[in-house]
mmCIF file of the N, C-alpha and C atoms, coordinates in Angstrom:
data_MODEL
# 
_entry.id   MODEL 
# 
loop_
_atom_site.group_PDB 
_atom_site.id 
_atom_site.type_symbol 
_atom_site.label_atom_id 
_atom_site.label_alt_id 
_atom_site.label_comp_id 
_atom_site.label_asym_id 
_atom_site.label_entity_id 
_atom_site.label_seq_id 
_atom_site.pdbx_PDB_ins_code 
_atom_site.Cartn_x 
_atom_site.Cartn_y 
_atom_site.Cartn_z 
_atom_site.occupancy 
_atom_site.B_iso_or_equiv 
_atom_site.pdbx_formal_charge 
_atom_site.auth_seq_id 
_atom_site.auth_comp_id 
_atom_site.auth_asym_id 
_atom_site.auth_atom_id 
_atom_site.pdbx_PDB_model_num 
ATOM 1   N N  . UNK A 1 1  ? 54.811 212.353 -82.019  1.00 0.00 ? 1  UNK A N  1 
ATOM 2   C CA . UNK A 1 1  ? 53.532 212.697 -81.458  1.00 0.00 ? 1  UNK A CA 1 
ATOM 3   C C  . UNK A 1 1  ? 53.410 212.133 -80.043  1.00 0.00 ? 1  UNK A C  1 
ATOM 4   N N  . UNK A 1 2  ? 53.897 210.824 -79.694  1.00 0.00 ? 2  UNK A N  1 
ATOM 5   C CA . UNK A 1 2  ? 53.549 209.945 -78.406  1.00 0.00 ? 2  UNK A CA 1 
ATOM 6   C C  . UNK A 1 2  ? 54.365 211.314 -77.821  1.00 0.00 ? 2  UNK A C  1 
ATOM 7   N N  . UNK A 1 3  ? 55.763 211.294 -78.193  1.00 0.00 ? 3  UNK A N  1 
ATOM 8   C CA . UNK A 1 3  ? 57.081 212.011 -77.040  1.00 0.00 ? 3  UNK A CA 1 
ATOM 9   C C  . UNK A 1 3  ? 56.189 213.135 -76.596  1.00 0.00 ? 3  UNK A C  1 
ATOM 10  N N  . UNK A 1 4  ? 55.492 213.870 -77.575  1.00 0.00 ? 4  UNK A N  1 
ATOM 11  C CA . UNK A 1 4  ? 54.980 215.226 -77.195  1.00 0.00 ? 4  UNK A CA 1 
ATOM 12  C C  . UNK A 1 4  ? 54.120 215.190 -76.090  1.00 0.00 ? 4  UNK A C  1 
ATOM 13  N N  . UNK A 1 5  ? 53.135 214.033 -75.915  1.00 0.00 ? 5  UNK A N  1 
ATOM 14  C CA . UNK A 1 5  ? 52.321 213.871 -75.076  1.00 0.00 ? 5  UNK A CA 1 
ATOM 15  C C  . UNK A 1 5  ? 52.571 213.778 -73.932  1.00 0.00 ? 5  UNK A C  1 
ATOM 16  N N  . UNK A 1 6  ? 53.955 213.437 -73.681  1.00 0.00 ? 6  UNK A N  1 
ATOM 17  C CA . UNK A 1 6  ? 54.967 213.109 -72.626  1.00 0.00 ? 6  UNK A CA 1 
ATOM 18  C C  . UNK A 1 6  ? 55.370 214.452 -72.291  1.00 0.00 ? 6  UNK A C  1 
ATOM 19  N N  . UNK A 1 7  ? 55.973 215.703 -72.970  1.00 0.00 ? 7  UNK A N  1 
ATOM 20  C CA . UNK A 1 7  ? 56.602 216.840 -72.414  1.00 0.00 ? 7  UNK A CA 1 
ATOM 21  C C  . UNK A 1 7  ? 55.742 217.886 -72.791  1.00 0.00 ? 7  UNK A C  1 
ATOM 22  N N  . UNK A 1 8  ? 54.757 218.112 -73.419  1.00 0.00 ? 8  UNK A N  1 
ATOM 23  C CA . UNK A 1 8  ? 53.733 219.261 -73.446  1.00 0.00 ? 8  UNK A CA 1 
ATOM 24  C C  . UNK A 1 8  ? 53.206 219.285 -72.703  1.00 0.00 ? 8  UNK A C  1 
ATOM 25  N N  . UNK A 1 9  ? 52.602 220.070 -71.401  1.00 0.00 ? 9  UNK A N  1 
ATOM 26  C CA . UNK A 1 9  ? 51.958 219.786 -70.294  1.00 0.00 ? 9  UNK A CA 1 
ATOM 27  C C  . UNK A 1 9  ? 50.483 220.499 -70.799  1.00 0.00 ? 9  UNK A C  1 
ATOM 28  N N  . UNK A 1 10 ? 50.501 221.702 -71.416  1.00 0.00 ? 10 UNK A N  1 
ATOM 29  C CA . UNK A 1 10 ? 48.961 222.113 -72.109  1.00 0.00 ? 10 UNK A CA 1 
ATOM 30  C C  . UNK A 1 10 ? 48.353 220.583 -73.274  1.00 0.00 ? 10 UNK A C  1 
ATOM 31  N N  . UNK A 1 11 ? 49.213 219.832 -73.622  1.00 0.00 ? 11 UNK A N  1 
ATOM 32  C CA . UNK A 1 11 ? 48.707 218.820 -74.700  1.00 0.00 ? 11 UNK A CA 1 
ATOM 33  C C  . UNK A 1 11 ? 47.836 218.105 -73.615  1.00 0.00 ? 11 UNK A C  1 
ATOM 34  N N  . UNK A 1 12 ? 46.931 217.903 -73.552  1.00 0.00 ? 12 UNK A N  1 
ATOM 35  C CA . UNK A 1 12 ? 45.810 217.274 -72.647  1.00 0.00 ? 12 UNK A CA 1 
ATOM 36  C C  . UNK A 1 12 ? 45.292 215.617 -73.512  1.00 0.00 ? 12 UNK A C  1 
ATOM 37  N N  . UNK A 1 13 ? 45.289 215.349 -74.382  1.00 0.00 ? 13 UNK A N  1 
ATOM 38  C CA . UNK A 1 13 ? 44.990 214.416 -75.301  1.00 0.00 ? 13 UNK A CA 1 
ATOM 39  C C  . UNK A 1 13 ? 45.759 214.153 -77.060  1.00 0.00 ? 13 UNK A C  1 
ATOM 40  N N  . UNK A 1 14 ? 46.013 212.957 -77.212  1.00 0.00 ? 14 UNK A N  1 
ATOM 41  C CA . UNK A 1 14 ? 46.562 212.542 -78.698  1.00 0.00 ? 14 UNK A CA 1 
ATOM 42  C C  . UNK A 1 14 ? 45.432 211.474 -78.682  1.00 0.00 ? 14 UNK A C  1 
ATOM 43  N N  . UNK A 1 15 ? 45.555 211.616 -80.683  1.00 0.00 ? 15 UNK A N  1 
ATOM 44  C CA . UNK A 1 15 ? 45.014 210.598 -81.078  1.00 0.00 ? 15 UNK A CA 1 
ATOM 45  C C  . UNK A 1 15 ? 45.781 209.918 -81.915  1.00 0.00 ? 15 UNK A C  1 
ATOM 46  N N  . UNK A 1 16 ? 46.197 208.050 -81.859  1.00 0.00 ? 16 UNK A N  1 
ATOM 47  C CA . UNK A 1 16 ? 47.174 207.889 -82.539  1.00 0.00 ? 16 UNK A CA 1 
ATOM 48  C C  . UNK A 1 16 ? 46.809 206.379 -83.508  1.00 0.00 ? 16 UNK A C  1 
ATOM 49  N N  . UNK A 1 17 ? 47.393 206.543 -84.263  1.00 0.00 ? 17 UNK A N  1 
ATOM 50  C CA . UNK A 1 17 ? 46.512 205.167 -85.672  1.00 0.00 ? 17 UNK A CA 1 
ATOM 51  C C  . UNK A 1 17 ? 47.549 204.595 -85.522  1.00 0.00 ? 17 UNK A C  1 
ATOM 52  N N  . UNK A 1 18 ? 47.193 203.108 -84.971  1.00 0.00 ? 18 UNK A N  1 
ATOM 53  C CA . UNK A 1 18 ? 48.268 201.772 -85.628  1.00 0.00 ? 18 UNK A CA 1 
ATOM 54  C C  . UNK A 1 18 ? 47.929 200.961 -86.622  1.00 0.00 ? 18 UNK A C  1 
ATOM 55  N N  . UNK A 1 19 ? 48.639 201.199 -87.444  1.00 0.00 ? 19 UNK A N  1 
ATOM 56  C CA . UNK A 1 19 ? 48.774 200.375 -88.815  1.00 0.00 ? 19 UNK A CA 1 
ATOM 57  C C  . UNK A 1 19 ? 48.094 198.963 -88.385  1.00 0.00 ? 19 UNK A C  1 
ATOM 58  N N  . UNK A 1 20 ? 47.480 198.597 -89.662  1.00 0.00 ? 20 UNK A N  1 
ATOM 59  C CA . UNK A 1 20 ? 47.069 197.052 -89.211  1.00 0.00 ? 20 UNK A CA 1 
ATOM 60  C C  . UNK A 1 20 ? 48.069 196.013 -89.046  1.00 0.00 ? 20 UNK A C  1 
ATOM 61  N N  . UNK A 1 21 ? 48.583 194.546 -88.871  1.00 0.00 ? 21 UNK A N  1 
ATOM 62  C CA . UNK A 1 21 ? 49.429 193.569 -89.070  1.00 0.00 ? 21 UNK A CA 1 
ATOM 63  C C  . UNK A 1 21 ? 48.565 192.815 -89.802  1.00 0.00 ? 21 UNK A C  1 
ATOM 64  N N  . UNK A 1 22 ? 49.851 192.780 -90.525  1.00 0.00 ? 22 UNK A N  1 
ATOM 65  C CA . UNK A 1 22 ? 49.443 191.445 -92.041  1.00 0.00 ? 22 UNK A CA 1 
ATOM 66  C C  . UNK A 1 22 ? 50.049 190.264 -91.204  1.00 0.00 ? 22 UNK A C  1 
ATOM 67  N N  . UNK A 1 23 ? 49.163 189.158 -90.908  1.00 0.00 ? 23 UNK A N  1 
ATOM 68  C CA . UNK A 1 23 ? 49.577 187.968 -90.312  1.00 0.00 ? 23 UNK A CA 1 
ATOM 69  C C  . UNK A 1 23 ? 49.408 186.741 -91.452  1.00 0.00 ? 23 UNK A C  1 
ATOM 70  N N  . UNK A 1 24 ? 50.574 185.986 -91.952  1.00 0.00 ? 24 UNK A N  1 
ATOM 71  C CA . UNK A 1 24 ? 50.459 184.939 -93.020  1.00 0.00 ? 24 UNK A CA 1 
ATOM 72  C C  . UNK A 1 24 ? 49.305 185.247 -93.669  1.00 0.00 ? 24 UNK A C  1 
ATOM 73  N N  . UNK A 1 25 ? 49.393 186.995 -94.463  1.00 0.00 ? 25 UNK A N  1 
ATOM 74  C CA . UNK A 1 25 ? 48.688 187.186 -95.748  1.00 0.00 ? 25 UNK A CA 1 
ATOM 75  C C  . UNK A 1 25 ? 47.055 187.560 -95.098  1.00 0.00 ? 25 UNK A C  1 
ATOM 76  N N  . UNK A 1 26 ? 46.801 187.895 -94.150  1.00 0.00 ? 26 UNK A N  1 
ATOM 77  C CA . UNK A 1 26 ? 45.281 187.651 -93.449  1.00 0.00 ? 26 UNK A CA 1 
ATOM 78  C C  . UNK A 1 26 ? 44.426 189.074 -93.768  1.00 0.00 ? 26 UNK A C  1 
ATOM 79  N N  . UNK A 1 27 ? 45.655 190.432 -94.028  1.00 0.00 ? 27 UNK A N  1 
ATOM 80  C CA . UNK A 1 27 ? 45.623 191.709 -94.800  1.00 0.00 ? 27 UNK A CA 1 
ATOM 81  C C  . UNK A 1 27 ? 46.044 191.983 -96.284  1.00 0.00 ? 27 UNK A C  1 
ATOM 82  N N  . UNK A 1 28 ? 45.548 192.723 -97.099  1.00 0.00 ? 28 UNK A N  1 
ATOM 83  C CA . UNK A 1 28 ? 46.324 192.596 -98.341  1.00 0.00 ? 28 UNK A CA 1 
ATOM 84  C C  . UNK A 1 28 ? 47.156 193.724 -97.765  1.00 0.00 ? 28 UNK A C  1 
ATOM 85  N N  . UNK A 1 29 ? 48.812 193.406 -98.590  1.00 0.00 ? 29 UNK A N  1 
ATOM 86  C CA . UNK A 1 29 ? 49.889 194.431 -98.219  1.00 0.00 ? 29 UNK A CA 1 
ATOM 87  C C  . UNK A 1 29 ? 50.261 194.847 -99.634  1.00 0.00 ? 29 UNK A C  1 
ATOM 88  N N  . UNK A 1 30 ? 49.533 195.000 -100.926 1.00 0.00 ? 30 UNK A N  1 
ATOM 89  C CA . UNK A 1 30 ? 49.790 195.668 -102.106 1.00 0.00 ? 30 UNK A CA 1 
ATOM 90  C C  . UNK A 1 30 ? 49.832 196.599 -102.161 1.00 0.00 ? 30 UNK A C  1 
ATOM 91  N N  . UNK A 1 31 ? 49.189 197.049 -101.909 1.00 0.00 ? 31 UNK A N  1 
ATOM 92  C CA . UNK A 1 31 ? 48.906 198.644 -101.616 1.00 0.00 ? 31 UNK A CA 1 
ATOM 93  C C  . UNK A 1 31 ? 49.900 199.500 -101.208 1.00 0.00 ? 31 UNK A C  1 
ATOM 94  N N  . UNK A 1 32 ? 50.479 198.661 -100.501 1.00 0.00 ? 32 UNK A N  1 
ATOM 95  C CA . UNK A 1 32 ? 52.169 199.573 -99.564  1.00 0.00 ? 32 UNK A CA 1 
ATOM 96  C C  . UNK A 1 32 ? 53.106 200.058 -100.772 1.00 0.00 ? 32 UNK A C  1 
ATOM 97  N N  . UNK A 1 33 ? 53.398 199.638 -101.861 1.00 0.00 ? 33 UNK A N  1 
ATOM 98  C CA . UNK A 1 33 ? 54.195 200.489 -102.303 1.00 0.00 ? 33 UNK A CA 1 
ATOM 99  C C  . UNK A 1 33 ? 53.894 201.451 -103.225 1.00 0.00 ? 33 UNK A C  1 
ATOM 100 N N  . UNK A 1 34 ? 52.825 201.627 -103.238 1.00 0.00 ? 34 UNK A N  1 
ATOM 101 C CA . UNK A 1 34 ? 51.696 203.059 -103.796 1.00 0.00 ? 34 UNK A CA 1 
ATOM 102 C C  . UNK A 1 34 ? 51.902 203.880 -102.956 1.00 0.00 ? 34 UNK A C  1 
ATOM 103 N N  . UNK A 1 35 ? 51.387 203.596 -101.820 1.00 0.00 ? 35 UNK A N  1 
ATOM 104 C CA . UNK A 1 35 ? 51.343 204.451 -100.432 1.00 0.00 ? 35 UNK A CA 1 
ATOM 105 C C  . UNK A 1 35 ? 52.921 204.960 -100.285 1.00 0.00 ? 35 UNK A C  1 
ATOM 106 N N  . UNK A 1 36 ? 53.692 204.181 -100.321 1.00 0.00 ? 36 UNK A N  1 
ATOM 107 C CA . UNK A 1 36 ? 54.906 204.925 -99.801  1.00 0.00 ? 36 UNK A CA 1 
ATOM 108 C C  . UNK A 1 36 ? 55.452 206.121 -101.218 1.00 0.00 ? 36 UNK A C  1 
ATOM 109 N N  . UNK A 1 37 ? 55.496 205.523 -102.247 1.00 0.00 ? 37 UNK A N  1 
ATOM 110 C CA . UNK A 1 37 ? 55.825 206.173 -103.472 1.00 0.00 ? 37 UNK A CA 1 
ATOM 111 C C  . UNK A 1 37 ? 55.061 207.816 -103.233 1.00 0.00 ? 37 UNK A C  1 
ATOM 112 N N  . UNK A 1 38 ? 54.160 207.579 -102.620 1.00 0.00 ? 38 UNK A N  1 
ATOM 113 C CA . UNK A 1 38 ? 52.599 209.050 -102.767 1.00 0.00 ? 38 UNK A CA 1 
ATOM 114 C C  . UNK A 1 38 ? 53.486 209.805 -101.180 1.00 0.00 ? 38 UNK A C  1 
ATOM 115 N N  . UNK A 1 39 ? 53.597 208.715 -100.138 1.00 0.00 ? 39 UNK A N  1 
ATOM 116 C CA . UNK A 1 39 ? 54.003 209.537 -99.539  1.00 0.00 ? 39 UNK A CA 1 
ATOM 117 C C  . UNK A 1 39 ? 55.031 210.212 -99.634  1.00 0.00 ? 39 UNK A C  1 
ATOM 118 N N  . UNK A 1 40 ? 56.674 209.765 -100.174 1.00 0.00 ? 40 UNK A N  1 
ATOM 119 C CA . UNK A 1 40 ? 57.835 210.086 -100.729 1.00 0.00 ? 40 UNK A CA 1 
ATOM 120 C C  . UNK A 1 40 ? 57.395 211.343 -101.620 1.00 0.00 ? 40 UNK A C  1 
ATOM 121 N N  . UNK A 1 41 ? 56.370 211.447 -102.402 1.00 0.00 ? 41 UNK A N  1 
ATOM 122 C CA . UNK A 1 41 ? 56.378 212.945 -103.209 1.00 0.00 ? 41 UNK A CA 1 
ATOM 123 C C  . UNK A 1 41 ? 55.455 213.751 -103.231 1.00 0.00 ? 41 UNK A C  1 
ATOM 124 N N  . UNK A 1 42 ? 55.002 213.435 -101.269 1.00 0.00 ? 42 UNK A N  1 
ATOM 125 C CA . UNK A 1 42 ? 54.922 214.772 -100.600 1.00 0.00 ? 42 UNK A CA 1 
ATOM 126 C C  . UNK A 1 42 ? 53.076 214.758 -101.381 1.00 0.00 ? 42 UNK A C  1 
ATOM 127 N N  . UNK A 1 43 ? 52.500 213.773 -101.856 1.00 0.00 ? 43 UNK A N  1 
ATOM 128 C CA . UNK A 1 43 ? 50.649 213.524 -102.021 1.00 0.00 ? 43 UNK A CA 1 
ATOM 129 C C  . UNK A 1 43 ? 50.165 213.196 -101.033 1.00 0.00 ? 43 UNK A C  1 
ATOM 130 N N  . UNK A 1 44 ? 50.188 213.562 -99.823  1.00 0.00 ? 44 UNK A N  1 
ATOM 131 C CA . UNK A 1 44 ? 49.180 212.863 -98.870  1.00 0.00 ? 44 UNK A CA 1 
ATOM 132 C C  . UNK A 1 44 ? 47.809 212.834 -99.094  1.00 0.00 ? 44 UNK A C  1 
ATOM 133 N N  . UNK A 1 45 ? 46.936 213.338 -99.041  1.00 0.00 ? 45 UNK A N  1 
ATOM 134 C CA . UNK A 1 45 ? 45.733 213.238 -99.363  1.00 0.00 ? 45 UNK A CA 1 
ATOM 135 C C  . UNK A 1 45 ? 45.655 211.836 -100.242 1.00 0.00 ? 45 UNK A C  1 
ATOM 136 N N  . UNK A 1 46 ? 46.129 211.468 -101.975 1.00 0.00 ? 46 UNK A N  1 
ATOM 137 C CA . UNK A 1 46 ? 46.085 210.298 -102.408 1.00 0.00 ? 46 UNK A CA 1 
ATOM 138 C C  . UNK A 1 46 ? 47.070 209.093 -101.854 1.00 0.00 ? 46 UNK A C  1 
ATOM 139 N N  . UNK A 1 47 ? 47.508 209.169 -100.466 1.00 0.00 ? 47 UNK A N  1 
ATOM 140 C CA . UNK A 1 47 ? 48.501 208.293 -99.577  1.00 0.00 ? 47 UNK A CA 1 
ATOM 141 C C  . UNK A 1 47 ? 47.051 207.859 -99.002  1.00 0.00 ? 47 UNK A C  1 
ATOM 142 N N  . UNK A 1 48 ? 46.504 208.796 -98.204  1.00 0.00 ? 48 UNK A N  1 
ATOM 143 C CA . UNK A 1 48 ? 45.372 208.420 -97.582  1.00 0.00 ? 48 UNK A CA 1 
ATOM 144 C C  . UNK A 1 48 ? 44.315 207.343 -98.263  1.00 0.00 ? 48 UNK A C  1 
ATOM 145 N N  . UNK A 1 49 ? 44.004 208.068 -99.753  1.00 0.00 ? 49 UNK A N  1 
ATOM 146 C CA . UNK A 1 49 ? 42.908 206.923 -100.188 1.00 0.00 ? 49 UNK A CA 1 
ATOM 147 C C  . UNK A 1 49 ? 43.550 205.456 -100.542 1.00 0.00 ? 49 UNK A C  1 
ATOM 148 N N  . UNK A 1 50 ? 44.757 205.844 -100.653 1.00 0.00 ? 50 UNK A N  1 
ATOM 149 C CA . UNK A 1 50 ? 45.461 204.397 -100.965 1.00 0.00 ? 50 UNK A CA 1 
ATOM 150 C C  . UNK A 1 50 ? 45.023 203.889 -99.838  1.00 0.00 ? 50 UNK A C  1 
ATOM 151 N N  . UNK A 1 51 ? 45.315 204.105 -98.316  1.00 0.00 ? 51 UNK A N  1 
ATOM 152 C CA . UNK A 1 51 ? 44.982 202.785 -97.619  1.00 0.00 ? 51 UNK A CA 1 
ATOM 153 C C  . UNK A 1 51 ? 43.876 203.200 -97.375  1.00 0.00 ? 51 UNK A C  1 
ATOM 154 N N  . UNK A 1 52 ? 43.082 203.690 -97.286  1.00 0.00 ? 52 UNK A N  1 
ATOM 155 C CA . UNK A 1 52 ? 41.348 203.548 -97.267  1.00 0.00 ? 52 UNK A CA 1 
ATOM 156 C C  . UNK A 1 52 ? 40.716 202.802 -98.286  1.00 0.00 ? 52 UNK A C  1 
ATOM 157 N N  . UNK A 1 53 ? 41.595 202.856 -99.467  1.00 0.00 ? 53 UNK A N  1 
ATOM 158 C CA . UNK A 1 53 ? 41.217 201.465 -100.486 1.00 0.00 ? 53 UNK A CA 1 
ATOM 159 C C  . UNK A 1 53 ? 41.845 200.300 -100.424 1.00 0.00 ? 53 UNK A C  1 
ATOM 160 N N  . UNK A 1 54 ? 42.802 200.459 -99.627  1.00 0.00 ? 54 UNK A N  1 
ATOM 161 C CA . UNK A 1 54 ? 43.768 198.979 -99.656  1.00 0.00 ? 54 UNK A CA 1 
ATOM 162 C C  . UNK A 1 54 ? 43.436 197.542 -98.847  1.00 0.00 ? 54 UNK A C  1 
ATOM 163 N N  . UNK A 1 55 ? 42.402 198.597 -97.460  1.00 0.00 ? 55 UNK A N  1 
ATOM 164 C CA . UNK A 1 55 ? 42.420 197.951 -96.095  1.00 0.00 ? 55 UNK A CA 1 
ATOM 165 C C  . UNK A 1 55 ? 41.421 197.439 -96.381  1.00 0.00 ? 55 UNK A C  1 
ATOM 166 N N  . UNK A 1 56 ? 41.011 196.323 -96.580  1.00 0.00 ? 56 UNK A N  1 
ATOM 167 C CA . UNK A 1 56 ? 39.557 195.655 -96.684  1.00 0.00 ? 56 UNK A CA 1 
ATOM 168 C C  . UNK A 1 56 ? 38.349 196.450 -95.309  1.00 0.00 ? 56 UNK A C  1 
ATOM 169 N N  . UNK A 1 57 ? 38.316 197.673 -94.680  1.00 0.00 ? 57 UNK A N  1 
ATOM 170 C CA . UNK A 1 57 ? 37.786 197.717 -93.630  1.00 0.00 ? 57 UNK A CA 1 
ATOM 171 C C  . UNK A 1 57 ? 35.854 197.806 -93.985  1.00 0.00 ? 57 UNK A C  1 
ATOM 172 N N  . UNK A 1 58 ? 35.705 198.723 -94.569  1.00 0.00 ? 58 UNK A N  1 
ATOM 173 C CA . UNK A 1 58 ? 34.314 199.281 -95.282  1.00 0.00 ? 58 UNK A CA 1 
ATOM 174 C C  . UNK A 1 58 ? 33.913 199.086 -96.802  1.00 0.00 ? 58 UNK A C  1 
ATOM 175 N N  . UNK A 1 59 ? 33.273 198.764 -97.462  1.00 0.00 ? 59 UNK A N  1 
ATOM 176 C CA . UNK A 1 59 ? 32.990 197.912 -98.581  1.00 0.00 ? 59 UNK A CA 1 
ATOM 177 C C  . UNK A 1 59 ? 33.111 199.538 -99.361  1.00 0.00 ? 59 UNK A C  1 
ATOM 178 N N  . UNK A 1 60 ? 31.873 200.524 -98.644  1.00 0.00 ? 60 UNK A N  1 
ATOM 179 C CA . UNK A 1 60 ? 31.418 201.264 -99.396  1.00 0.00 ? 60 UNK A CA 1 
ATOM 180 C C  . UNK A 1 60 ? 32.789 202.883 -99.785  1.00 0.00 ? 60 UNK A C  1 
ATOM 181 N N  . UNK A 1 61 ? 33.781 202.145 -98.186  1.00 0.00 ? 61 UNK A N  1 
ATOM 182 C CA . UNK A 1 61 ? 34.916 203.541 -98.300  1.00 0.00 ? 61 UNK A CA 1 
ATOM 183 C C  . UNK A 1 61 ? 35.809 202.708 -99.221  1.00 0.00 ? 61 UNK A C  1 
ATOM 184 N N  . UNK A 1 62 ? 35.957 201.464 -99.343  1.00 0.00 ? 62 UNK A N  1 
ATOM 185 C CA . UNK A 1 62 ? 36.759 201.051 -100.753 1.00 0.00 ? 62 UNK A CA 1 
ATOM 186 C C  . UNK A 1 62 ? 36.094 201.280 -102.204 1.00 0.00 ? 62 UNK A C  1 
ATOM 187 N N  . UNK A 1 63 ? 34.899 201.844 -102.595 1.00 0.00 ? 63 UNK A N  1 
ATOM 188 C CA . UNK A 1 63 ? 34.220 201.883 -103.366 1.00 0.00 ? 63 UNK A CA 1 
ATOM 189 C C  . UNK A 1 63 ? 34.487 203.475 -104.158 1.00 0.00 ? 63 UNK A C  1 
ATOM 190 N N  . UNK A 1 64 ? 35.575 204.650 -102.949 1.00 0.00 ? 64 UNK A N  1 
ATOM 191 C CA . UNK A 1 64 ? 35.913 205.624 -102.868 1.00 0.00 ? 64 UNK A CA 1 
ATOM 192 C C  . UNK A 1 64 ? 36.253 205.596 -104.332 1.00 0.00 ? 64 UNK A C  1 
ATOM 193 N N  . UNK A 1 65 ? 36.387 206.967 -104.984 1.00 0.00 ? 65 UNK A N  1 
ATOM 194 C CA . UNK A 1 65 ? 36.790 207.369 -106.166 1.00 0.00 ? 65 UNK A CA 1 
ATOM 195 C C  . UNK A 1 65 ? 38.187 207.662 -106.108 1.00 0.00 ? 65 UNK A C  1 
ATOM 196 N N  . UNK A 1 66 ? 39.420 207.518 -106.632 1.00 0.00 ? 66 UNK A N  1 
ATOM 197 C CA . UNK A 1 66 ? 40.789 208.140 -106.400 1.00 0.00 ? 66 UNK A CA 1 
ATOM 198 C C  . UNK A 1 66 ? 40.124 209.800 -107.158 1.00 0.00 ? 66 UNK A C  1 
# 
């Protein structure tokens, strides 16, 4: 996605998500091997709620239903 932004000259804007950093445990990182397993067989959509439930960010988007 970055490279494209670089040689598409009509691409006018990206939007791009960096993963959080787990610093000595300061994120929970359980969640990661749900997420990868969902992503490996091609579930994105339940990849997504995995880390929208994983990431401590919003009380009420961890409260999400799978």
């Amino acid at each position: 996605m970055l490279r494209s932004a670089l040689v598409v000259p009509s691409l006018k804007q990206v939007a791009l998500y960096e993963p959080p950093l787990s610093l000595k445990g300061s994120s929970p990182t359980s969640w990661v091997a749900r997420y990868d397993r969902e992503i490996a067989q091609g579930k994105l959509p339940q990849a997504l709620v995995t880390v929208i439930k994983g990431i401590p960010v919003d009380p009420l988007l961890a409260a999400l239903p799978r």
